[in-house]
C-alpha positions as CSV (number, residue, x, y, z in Angstrom):
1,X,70.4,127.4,50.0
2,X,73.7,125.9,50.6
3,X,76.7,127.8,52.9
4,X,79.9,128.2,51.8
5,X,82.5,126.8,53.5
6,X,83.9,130.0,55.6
7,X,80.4,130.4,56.4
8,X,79.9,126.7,57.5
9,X,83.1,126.9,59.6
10,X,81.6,130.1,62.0
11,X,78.1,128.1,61.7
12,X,79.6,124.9,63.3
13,X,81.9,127.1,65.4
14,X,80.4,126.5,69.1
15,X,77.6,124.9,67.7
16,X,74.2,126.3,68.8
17,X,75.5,128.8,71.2
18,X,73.9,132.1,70.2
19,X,76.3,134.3,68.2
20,X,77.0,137.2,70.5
21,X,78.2,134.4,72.8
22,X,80.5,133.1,70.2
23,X,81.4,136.1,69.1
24,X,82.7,137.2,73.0
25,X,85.1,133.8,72.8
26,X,86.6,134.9,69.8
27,X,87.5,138.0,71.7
28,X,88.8,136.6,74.1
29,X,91.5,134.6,72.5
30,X,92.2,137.7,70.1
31,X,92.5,140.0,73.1
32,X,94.9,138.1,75.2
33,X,98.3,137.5,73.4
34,X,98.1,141.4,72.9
35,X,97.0,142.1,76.7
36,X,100.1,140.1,77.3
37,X,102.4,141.9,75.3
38,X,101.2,145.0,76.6
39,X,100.2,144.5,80.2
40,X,102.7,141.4,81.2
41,X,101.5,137.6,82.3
42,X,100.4,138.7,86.3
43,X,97.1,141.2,84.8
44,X,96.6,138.6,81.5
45,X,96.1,135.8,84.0
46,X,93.7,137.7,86.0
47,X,91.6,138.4,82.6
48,X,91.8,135.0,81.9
49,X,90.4,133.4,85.2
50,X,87.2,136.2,84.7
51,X,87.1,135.0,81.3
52,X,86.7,131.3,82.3
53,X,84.5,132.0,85.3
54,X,82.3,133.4,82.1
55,X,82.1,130.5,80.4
56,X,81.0,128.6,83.9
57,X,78.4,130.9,84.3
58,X,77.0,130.8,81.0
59,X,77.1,127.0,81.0
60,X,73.4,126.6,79.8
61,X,74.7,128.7,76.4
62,X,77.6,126.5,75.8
63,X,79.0,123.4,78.0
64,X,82.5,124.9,79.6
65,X,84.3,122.5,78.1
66,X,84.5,123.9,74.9
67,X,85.4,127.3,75.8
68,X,87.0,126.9,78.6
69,X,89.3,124.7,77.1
70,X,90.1,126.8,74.3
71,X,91.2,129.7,76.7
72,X,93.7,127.1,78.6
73,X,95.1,125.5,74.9
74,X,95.7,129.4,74.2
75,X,97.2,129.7,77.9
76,X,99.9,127.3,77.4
77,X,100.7,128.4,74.0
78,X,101.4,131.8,74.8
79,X,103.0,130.5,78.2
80,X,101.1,132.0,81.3
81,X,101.7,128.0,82.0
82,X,103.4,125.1,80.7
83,X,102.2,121.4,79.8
84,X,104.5,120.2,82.8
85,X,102.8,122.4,85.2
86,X,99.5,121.4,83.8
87,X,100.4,117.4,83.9
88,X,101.6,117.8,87.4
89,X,98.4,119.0,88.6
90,X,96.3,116.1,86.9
91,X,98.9,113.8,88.7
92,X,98.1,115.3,92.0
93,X,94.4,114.6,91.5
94,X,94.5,111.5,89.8
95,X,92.2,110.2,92.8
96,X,89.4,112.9,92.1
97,X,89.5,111.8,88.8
98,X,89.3,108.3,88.8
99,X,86.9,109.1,91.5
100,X,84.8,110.9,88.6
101,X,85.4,108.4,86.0
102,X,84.8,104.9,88.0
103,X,82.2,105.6,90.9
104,X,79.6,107.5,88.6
105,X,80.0,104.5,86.3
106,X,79.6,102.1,89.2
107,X,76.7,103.8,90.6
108,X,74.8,103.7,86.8
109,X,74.6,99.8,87.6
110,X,73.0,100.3,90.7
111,X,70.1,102.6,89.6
112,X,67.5,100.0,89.5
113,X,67.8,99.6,93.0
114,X,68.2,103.7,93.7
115,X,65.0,103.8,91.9
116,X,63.2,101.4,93.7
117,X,63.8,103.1,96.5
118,X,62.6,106.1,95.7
119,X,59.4,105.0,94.0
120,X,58.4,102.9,97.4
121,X,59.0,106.8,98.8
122,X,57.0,108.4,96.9
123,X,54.0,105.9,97.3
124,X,54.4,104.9,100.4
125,X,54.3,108.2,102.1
126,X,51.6,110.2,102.0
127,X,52.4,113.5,104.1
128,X,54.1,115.9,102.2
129,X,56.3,117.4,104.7
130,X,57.6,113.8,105.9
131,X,57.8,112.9,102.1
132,X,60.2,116.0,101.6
133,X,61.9,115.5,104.2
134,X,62.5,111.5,103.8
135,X,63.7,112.8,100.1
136,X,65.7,115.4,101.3
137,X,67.4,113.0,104.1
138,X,67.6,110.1,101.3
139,X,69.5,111.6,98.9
140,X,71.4,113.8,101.9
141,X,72.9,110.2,102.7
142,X,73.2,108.7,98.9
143,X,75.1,111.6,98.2
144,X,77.8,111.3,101.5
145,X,78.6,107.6,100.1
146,X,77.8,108.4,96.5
147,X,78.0,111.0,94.6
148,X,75.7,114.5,94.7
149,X,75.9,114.1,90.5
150,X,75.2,110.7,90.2
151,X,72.1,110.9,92.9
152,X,70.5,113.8,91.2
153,X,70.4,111.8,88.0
154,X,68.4,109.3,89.7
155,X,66.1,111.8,91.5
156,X,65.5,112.9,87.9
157,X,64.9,109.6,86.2
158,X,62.6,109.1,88.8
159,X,60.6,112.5,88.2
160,X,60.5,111.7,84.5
161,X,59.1,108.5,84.8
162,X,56.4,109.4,87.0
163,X,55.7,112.6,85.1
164,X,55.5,110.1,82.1
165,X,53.2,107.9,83.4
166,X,50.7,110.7,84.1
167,X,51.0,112.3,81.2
168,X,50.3,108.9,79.2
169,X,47.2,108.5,81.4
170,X,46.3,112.4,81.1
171,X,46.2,111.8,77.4
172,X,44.0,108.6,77.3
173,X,46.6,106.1,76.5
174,X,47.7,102.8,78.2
175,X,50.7,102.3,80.4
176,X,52.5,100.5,77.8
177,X,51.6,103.1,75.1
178,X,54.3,105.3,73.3
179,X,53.9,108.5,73.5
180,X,55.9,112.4,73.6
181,X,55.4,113.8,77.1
182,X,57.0,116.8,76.1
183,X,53.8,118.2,75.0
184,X,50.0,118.7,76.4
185,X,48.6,118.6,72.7
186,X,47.0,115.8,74.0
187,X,46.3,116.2,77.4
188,X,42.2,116.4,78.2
189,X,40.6,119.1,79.9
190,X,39.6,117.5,82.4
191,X,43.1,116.3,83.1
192,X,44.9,119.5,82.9
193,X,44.2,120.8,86.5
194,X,45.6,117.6,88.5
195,X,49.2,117.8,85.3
196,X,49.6,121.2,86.7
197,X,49.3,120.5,90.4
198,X,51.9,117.2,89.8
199,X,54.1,119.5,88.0
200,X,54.2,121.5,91.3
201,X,54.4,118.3,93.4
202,X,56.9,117.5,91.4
203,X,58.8,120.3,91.6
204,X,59.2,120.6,94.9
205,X,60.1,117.5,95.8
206,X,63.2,117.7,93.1
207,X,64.1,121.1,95.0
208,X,64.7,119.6,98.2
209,X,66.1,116.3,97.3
210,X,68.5,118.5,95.1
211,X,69.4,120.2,97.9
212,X,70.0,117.5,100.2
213,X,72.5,116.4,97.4
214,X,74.3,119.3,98.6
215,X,73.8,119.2,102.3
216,X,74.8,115.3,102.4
217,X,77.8,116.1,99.7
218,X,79.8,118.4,102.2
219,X,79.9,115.6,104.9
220,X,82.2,113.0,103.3
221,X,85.6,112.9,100.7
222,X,83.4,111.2,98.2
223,X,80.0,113.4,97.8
224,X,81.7,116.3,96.0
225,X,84.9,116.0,93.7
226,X,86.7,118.8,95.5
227,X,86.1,116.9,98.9
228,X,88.6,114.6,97.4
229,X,91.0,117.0,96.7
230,X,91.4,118.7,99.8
231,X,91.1,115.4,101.5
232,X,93.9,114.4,99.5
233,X,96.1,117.6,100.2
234,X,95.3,117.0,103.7
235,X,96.1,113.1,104.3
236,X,92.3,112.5,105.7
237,X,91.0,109.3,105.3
238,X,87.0,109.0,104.7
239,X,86.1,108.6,108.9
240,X,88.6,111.7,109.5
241,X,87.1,113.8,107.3
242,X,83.5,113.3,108.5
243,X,84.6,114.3,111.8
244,X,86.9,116.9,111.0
245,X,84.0,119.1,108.8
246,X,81.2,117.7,111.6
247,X,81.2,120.7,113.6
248,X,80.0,122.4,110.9
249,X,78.0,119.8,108.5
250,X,75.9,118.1,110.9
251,X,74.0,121.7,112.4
252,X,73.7,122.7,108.9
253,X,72.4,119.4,107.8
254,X,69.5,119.6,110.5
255,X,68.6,123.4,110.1
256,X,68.5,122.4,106.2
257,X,66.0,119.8,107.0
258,X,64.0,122.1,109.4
259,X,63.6,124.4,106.4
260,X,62.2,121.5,104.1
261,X,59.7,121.7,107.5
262,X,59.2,125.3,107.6
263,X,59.3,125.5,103.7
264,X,56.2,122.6,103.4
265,X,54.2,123.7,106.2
266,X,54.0,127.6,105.0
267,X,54.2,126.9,101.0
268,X,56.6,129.5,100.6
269,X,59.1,130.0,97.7
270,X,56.9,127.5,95.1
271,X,56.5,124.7,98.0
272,X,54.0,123.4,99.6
273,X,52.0,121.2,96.6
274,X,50.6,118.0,97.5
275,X,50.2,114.9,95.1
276,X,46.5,114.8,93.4
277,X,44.6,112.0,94.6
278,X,43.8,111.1,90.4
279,X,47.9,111.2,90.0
280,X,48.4,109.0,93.4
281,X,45.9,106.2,92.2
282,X,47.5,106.1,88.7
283,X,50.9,105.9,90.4
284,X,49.6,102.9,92.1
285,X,47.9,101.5,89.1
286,X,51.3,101.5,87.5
287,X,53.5,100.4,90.4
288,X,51.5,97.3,91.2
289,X,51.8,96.5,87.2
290,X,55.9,97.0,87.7
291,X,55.4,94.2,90.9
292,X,53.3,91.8,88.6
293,X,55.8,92.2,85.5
294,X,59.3,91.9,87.5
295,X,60.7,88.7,87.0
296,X,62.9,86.4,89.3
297,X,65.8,87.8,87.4
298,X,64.8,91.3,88.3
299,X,64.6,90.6,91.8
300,X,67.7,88.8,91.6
301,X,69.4,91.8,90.8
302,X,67.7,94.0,92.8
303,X,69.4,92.0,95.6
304,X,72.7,92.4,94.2
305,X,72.8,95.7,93.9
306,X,72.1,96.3,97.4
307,X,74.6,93.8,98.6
308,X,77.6,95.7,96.5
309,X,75.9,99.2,98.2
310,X,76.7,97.3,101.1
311,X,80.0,96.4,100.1
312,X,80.8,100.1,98.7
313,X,79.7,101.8,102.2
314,X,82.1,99.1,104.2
315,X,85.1,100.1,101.1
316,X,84.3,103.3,102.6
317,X,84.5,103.7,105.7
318,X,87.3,101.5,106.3
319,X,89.3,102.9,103.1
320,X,90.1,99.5,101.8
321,X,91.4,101.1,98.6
322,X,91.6,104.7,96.9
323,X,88.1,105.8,96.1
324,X,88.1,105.4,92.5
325,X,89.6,101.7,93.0
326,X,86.6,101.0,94.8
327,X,84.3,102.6,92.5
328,X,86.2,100.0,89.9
329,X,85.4,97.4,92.4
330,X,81.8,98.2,92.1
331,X,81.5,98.2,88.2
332,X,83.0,94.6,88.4
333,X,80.5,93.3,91.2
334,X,77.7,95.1,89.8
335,X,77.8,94.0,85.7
336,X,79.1,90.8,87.1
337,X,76.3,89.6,89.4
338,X,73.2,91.4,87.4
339,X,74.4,89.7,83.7
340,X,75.9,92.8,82.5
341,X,78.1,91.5,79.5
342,X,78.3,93.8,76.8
343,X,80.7,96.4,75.8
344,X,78.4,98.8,74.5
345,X,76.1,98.3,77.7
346,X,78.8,99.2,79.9
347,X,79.7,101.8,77.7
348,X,76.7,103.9,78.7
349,X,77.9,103.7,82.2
350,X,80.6,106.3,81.3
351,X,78.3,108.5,79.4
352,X,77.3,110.8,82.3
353,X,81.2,110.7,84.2
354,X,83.3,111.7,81.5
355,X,82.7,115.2,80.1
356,X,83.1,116.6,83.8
357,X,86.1,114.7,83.9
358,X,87.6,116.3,80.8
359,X,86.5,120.0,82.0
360,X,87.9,119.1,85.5
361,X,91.2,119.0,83.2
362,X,91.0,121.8,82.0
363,X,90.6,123.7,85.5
364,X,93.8,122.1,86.1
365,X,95.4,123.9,83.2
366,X,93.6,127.2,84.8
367,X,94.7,126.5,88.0
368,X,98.4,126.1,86.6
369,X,98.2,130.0,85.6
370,X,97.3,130.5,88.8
371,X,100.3,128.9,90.7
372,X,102.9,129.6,87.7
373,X,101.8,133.7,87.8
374,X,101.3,133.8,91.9
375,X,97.6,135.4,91.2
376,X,96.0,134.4,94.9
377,X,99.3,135.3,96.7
378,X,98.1,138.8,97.6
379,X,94.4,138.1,98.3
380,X,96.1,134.8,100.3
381,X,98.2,136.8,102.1
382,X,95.6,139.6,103.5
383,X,93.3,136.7,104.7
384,X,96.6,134.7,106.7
385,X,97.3,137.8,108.2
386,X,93.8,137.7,110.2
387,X,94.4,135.8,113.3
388,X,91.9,132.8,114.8
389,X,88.3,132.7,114.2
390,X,87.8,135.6,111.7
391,X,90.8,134.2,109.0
392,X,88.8,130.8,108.8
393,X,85.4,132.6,108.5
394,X,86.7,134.9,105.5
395,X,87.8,132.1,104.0
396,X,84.3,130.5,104.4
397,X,82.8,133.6,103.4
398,X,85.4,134.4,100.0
399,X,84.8,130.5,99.2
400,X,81.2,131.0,99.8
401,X,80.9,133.9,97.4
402,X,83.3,132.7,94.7
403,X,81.1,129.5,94.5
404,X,77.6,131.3,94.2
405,X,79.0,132.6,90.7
406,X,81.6,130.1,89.4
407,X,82.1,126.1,90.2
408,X,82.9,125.0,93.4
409,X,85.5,122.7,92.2
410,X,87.3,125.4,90.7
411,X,87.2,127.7,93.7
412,X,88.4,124.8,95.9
413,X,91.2,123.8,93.8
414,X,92.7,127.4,93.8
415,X,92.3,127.3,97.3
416,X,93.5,124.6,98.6
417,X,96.6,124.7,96.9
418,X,97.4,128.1,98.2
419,X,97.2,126.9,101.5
420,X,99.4,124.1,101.6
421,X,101.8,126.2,100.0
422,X,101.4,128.7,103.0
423,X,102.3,125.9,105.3
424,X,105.4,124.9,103.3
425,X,106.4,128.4,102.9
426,X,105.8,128.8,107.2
427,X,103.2,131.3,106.8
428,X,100.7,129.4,108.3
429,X,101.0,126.0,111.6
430,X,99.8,122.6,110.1
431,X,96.2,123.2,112.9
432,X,95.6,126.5,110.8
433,X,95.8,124.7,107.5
434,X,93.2,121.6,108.7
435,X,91.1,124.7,110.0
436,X,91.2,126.7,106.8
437,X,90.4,123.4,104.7
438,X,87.8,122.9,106.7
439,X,86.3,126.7,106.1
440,X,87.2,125.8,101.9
441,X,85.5,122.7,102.0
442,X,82.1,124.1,103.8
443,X,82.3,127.5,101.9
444,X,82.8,126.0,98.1
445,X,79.6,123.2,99.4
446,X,77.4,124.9,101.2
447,X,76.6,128.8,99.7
448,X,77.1,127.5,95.8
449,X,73.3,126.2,96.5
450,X,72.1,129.1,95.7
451,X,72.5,129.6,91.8
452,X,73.0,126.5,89.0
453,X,76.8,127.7,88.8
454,X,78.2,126.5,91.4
455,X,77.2,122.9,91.8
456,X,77.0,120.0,89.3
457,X,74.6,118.3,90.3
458,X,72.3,121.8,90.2
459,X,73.2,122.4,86.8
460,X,72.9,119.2,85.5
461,X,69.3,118.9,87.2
462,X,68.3,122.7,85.3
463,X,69.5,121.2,81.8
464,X,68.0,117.8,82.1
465,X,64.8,116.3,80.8
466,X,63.0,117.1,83.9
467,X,63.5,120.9,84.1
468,X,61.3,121.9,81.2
469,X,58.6,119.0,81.9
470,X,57.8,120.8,85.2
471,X,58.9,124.5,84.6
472,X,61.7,124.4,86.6
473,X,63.3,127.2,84.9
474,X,67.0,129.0,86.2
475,X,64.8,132.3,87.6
476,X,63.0,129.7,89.2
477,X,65.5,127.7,91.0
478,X,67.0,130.6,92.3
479,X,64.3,131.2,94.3
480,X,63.1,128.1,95.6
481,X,67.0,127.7,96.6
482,X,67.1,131.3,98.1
483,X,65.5,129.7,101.9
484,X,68.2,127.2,102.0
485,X,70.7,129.4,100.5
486,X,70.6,131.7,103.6
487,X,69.6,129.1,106.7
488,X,72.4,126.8,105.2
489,X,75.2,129.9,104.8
490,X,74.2,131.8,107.8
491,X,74.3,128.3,110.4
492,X,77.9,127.0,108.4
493,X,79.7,130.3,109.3
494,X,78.4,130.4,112.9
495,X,79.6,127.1,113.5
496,X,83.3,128.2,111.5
497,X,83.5,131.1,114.2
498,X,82.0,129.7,117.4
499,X,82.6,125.6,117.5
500,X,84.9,124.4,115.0
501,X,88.6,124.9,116.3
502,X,86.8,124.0,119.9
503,X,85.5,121.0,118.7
504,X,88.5,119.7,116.6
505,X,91.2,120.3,119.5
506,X,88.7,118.0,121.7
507,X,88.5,115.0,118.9
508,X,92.3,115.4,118.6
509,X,92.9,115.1,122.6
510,X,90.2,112.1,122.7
511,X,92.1,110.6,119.9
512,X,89.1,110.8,118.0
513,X,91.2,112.6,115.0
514,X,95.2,112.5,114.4
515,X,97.4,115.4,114.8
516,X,99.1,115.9,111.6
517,X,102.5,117.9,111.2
518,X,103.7,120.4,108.2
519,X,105.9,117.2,107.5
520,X,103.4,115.1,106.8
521,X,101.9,117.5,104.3
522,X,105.3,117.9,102.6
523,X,105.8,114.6,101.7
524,X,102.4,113.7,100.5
525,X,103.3,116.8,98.1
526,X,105.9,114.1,97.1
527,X,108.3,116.9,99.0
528,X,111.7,116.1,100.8
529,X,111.4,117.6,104.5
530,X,114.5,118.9,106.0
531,X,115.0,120.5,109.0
532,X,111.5,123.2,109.4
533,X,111.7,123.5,105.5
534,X,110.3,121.4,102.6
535,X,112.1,120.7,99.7
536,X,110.2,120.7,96.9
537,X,111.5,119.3,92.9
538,X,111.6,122.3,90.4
539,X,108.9,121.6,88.6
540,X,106.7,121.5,91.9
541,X,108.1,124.5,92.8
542,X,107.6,126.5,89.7
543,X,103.6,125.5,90.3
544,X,103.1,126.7,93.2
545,X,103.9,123.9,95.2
């Protein structure tokens, strides 16, 4: 039977999102132009930031995107902010952005290498515990010159292939055989027992290299789009900001490893599994078919791709350009030296980058209602009015928090801006505001482990191919995160309130670290400093600037 078209229109309205879902946005838009009228733009921009923070946590329903950008259109047409507002805010980040759109891509020409690397893990290794750990530490460091999104992608290209593999064999077919791992239809008996186990294996391993996404992300400007931003705000380059969050990453990067320890050891929270012998010599069968197949071409690019990792880690650390320049830089070398010619092949690149990009945009416009209506001001000003040690932890802990049930990047964004504009406004010294962005950039990286919402690269991993294949479900990563979730959170604020402002007043008196100024800040706000003030343009001023 055919639908009409009304019916049609609700049908293809939100797509497959289920219709009490759709049914809640609709609300939404209907509700606030009259919650404006009737309660003024200060409680309708408070509705609206719950109402996005919604659609963030019921990502797996409906990618944000959609509705999320429907509530900001409907926030600059009824004018809780303006286009200007929301244009000056993409300006500000244009380096996150590129950052999102060019390194991702770079990085999807150097997966055959990433790949590699983590197949010769997985093989070559055969204690568990060391194998967790070596994937946890692996992508920990992938992900501090990378990116935490574009490393989990490989982790689960990897798992995929290898679950593949098994499956074929599971099912009595060849390694060169098509056939639908999605289902065990065809899966012998005898088989059944070791799928399970490697489904465990699996799992596990994921886990941890997931969460070493995370613990390698916080370290560096480049691992997590929001490191960018503050970095940005803050005039850190990539060595400064390693050492300025140090303190604070490095304890929490080895008591996170020391729980992969603990975690494999006991078998606690769903770890623990160890690979089947019947899976481990298939994996072999199959690699040492992948050696005898790979071609002088192959190894050829192999070898390129590790010298342009080389050159993107050099790029790096010696800021040779802005991130996403260099990210460019690495699309170029890459396609270039591997025989990458095609439009349409590097067209796929872009594939993974670019809808985070585009819902990035649209926190912008959310984060315009935020500056143009002052929400944060009160909340802002109760934390600056704590003194030393206990402001910065709060603002770990209210980052923290805010990132366990929304996205990180969003939380950041807010954040940061309302600092900086507490040192323009001479609330707070330039030291307190490299302290708090410190707490914001640990609090919005560290505790968002501990749920799918509040980190990309989790999310992306819990709606990818992989998830169903080996029952990783979103109950189910909530508890094999909740370990990491508390050693990680508990060690980052004990090192916010016992070593960090010790610490970073002895790199700055080594010389280790510059001593920046409230000046500084103003003018790369694109402010005019005059006397103890900044001068800001209109239009910065009206956002919050």
């Amino acid at each position: 039977m055919s639908r009409s078209i009304p019916s049609a229109f609700i049908a293809n309205f939100l797509g497959n999102a289920p219709a009490w879902y759709k049914i809640t946005i609709l609300l939404f838009l209907l509700v606030n132009p009259m919650l404006l009228a009737v309660a003024g733009p200060y409680i309708t921009g408070w509705v609206l930031i719950l109402e996005f923070i919604f659609t963030l946590a019921m990502a797996l329903k409906c990618y944000p995107l959609l509705p999320g950008g429907l509530l900001a259109i409907e926030a600059v047409l009824i004018g809780l902010t303006s286009h200007a507002t929301v244009l000056h805010e993409i300006v500000n980040a244009l380096e996150v952005i590129l950052l999102l759109i060019f390194m991702v891509a770079g990085i999807y020409f150097m997966k055959s290498l990433l790949l590699f690397i983590f197949t010769k893990l997985l093989l070559g290794v055969r204690s568990k515990v060391l194998l967790s750990v070596m994937f946890c530490f692996v992508a920990a460091f992938l992900s501090a010159f990378l990116d935490a999104l574009t490393v989990t992608a490989v982790v689960i290209a990897v798992g995929v292939g290898f679950y593949g593999i098994f499956h074929k064999v599971a099912s009595g077919k060849k390694f060169t055989s098509d056939h639908d791992h999605g289902t065990d239809d065809e899966v012998h008996e005898l088989h059944r027992e070791d799928l399970d186990a490697f489904r465990a294996f699996l799992r596990s391993l994921i886990m941890h290299a997931a969460v070493g996404t995370a613990l390698g992300g916080v370290c560096t400007l480049v691992g997590e789009p929001q490191n960018l931003l503050i970095a940005e705000k803050a005039k850190w380059e990539f060595i400064e900001f390693f050492l300025r969050m140090a303190p604070v990453t490095i304890p929490v990067l080895i008591c996170g490893l020391s729980t992969t320890v603990i975690l494999e050891l006991t078998g606690w929270f769903g770890y623990g599994h160890k690979l089947p012998e019947k899976v481990r010599t298939v994996m072999e069968e199959y690699a040492e078919y992948e050696n005898e197949q790979r071609t002088n071409r192959d190894k050829a690019a192999l070898i390129a791709q590790a010298l342009t990792g080389v050159w993107l880690i050099i790029a790096l650390a010696f800021h040779f350009a802005p991130v996403g320049l260099i990210g460019l830089s690495v699309i170029i070398f890459a396609t270039a030296l591997c025989g990458v010619t095609e439009e349409h092949q590097i067209g796929h690149a872009f594939e993974e980058a670019l809808p985070f990009t585009a819902l990035l945009t649209v926190f912008f416009a959310i984060v315009g209602v935020i500056a143009d209506q002052h929400l944060f001001k009160p909340i802002t000003d109760a934390v600056l009015a704590l003194d030393g040690n206990t402001q910065i932890a709060m603002f770990y802990i209210a980052n923290g928090v805010l990132s366990m049930i929304s996205d990180n990047v969003f939380v950041a964004t807010v954040y940061i801006n309302e600092v900086a504009k507490a040192v323009l406004d001479g609330t707070i010294s330039r030291d307190t505001f490299d302290m708090l962005a410190v707490a914001i950039n640990t609090g919005t990286n560290i505790p968002s482990v501990a749920t799918p919402n509040g980190q990309a690269a989790f999310l992306f991993l819990l709606t990818s191919a992989i998830a169903p294949l080996v029952r990783l479900s979103y109950v189910k990563m909530v508890i094999m995160a909740f370990p990491y979730t508390i050693v990680m959170s508990t060690v980052g604020l004990i090192m916010v309130l016992t070593s960090l402002q010790t610490a970073t007043h002895a790199m700055e008196d080594s010389g280790l670290i510059k001593h920046h100024t409230a000046e500084q800040l103003c003018l790369s706000l694109g402010g005019d400093w005059k006397g103890e003030s900044c001068l800001l343009e209109e239009s910065q001023s009206k956002s919050g600037h």
